[in-house]
C-alpha positions as MATLAB code, in Angstrom:
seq = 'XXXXXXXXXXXXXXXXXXXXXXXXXXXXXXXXXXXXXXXXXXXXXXXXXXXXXXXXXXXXXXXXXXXXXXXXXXXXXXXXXXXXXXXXXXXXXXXXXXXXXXXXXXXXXXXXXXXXXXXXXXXXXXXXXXXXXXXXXXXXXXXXXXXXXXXXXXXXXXXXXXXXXXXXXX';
ca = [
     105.001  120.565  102.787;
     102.665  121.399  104.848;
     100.534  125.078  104.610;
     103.105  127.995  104.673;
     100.279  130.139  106.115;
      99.858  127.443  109.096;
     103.385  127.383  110.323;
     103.332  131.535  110.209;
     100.254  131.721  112.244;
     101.934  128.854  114.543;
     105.227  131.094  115.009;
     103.412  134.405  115.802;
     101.093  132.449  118.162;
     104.244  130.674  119.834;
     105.100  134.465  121.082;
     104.830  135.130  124.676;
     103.406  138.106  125.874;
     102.799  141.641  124.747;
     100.596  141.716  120.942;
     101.212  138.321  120.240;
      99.188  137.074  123.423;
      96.078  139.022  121.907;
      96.181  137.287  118.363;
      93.350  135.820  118.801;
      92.186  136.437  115.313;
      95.056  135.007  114.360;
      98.714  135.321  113.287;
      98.547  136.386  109.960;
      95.672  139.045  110.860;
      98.121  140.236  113.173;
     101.094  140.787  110.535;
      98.259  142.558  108.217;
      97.075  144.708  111.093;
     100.807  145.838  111.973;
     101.605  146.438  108.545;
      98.127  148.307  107.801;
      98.740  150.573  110.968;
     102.570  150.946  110.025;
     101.833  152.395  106.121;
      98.698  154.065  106.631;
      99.379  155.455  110.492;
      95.574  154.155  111.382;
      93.846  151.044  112.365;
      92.087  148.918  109.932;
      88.371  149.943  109.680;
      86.226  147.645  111.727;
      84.214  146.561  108.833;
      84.469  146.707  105.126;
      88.371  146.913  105.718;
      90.970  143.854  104.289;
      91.042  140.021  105.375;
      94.562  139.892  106.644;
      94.289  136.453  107.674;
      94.071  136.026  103.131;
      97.423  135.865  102.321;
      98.760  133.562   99.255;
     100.964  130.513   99.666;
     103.580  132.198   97.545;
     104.017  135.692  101.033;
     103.288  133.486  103.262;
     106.146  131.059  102.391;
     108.913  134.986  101.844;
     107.290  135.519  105.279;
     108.200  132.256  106.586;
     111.673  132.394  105.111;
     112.048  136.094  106.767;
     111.043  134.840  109.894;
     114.009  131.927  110.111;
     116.011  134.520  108.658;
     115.359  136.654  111.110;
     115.579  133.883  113.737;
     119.292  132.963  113.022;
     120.450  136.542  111.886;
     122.986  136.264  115.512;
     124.606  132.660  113.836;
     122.500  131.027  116.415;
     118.639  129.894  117.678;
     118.643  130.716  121.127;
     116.488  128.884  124.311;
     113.432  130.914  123.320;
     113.513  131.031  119.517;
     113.956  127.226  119.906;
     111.002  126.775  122.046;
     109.249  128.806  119.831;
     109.954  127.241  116.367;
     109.007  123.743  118.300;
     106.030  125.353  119.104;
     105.162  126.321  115.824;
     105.927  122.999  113.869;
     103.943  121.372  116.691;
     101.151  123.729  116.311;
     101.033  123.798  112.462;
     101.142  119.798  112.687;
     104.250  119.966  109.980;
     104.784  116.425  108.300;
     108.144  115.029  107.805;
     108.499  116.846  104.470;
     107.584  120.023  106.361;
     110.006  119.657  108.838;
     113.019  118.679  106.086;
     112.581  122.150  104.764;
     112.501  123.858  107.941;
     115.774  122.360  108.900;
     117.161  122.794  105.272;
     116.078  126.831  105.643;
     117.846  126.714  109.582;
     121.139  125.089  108.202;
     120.772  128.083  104.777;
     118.236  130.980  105.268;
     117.140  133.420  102.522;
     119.722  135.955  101.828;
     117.641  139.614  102.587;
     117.804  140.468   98.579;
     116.667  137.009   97.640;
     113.514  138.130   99.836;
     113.060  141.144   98.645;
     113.907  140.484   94.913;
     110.248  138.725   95.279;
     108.273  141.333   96.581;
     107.028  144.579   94.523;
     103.898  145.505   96.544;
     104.775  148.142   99.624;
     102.218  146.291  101.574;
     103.444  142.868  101.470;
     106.682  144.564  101.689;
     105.257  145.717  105.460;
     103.783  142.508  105.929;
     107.389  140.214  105.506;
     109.222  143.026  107.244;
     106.437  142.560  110.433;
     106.179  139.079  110.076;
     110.242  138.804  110.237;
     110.251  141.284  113.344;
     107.403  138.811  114.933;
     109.988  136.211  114.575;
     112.477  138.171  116.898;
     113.287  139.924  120.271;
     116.178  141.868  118.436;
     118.400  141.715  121.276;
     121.442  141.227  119.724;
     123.189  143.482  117.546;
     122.940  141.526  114.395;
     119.485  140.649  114.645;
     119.022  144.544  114.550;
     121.161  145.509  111.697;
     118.985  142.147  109.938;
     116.141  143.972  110.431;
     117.324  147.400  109.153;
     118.886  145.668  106.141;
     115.128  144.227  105.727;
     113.385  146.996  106.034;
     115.952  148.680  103.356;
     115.814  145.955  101.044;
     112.311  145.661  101.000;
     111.567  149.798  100.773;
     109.614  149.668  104.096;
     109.888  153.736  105.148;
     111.551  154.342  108.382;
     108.533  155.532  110.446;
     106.918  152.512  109.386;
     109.221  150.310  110.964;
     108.895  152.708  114.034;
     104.865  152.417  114.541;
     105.587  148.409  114.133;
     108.400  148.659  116.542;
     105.833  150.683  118.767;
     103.224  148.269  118.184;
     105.171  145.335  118.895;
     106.585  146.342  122.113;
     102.933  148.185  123.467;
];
């Protein structure tokens, strides 16, 4: 399949609008700069501070499967989650083995303890919990209790989930 971390950065990028439009350093910087800001209430340091865009194969694949989660939490992928999941498999140049596990993940997403079960560091915990809200305009009520069931699952503190909410929408 091809690079987990490729078909992330694709899906953030797909985004119209608002933080997503400014990711020019990338997706995955993005998520790491959300979920920096979100624990630690302060930007990154301009230098010396982390890589976000270095993320392992192993988070970026629990972020991808917390994004389609995330994307079908409302039983359905609507007009613009559509357009933007085509615009990430186009972007991240997915093969045909790439795209047989995307469908497979649409058709049976990651339960939220299945996700979390695999994460034991608070800020990767941030990152899949940013990375899954990335995914989503939670405009629906299930797509909101998803995320709160996330967020719980994966021990992200409340006011965490507030500065990203903040952050998303600024």
């Amino acid at each position: 399949m091809a690079d987990s971390r490729r078909i992330v950065d694709a899906l953030v990028r797909a985004r119209r609008g608002g933080i997503a439009a400014s990711a020019a350093l990338g997706g995955l910087a993005l998520i790491g700069g959300l979920a920096y800001r979100a624990l630690r209430g302060a930007a990154p340091p301009e230098t010396g501070g982390p890589d976000f865009s270095k993320v392992d194969e192993d988070e970026a694949r629990l972020m991808l499967r917390a994004m389609v989660a995330a994307t079908i939490a409302d039983g359905m992928v609507d007009t613009a989650e559509r357009k933007r999941l085509d615009a990430a498999v186009a972007g991240a140049g997915l093969d045909a083995d790439g795209r047989a596990w995307l469908d497979r993940e649409l058709s049976s997403p990651a339960e939220i303890d299945e996700i979390a079960d695999r994460v034991d560091d608070p800020d990767a915990a941030a990152r899949i919990y940013a990375a899954a809200r990335l995914a989503i305009d939670p405009d629906t009520l299930q797509e909101r209790q998803f995320l709160k069931m996330l967020a719980e699952a994966l021990d992200v503190p409340g006011e965490a989930t507030a500065r990203i909410e903040r952050d998303i929408a600024a």
